[in-house]
N, C-alpha and C positions, 0 to 999 in steps of 0.2 A: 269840384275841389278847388280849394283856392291856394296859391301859391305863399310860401314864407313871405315873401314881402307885401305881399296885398295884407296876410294878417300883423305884419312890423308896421306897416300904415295905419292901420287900426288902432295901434296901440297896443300889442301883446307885446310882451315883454320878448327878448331870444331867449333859448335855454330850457328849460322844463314848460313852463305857460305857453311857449311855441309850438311846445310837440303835444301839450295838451289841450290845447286850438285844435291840431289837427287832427287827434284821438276825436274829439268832441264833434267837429266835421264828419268825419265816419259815424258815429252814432244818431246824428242828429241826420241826414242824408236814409239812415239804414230804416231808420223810427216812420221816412214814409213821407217828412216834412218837404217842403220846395227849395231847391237851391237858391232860388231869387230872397229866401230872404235871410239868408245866412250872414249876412256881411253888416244889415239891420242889428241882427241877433247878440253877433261878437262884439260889436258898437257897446250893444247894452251890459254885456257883458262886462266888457271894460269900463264903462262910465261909471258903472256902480255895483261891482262885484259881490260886495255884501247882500245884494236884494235877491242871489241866486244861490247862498248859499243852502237851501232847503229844497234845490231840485237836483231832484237823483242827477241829472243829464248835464245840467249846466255848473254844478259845483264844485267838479275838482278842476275845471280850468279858473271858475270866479276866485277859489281859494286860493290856486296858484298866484293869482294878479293882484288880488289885495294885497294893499297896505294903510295901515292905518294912519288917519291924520297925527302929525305930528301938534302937539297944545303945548305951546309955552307955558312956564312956571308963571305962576303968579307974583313971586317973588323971587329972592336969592336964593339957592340951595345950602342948605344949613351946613355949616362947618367945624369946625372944632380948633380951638387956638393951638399953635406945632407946641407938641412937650407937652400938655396937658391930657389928664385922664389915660396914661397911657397903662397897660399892664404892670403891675407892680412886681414881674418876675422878668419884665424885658427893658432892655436900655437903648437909649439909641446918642449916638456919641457923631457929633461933626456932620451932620447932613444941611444938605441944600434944600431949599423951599419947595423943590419937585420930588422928594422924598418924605414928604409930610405924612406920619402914618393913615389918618383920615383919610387922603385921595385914594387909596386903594378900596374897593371891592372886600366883603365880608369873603376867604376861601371856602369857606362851608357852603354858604347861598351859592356861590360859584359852581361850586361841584358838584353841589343838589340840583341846578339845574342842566348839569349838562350830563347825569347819573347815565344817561343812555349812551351816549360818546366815551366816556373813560372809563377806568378803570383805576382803582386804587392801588398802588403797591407797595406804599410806605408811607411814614408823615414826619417829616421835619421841625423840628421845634426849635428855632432858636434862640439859644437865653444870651444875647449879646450880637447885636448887630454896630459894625463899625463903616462907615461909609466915609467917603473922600468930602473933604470940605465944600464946601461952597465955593465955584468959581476953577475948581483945580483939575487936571485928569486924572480920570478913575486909573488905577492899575489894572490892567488887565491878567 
């Protein structure tokens, strides 16, 4: 068995990928394999998590440790000039540049994906939103 920290040197993550490092030691130990090559094993595991994710035995620690590479945009991320295209049933009066309706997130796409976590219990519609100037303190 190998200790948290020999698998924190390896490169498993702490936290869930930790403790399923060491579910996957018990299995892979029980299955009949050699301890000498365990430490190879979780290497590989970690260098490239994706290449295990189709074995019963190594896939839910590889899933645990992937992440996927992050790829820069190619270009800018498209925007929308502040005040235009806006709903033609809502106003927005005095806002500052970090209130631009654009930077926000679609709520729907939001919610649809997080359908497993929340719960709905009402919906707020505002027909008038009034915000603090630019540069001023909000009221609290």
């Amino acid at each position: 068995m190998m200790k948290p920290q020999q698998l924190l040197r390896l490169g498993v993550p702490d936290g869930t990928p930790l403790r399923l490092a060491q579910q996957f030691i018990r299995d892979f130990m029980a299955a009949g394999n050699p301890s000498s090559c365990l430490a190879t094993e979780i290497f590989q595991i970690v260098a490239d998590p994706a290449a295990f994710f189709s074995d019963d035995l190594r896939a839910p620690l590889a899933r645990a440790i992937y992440r996927p590479a992050f790829t820069p945009r190619a270009g800018l991320a498209p925007w929308r000039q502040w005040g235009v295209d806006l709903e033609p049933d809502k106003h927005l009066i005095s806002a500052g540049l970090d209130e631009v309706p654009g930077v926000y997130k679609d709520i729907h796409t939001v919610m649809a994906a997080q359908s497993d976590l929340v719960e709905i219990l009402g919906r707020f519609d505002p027909k008038l939103v009034k915000m603090c100037p630019a540069g001023q303190k909000a009221e609290d």
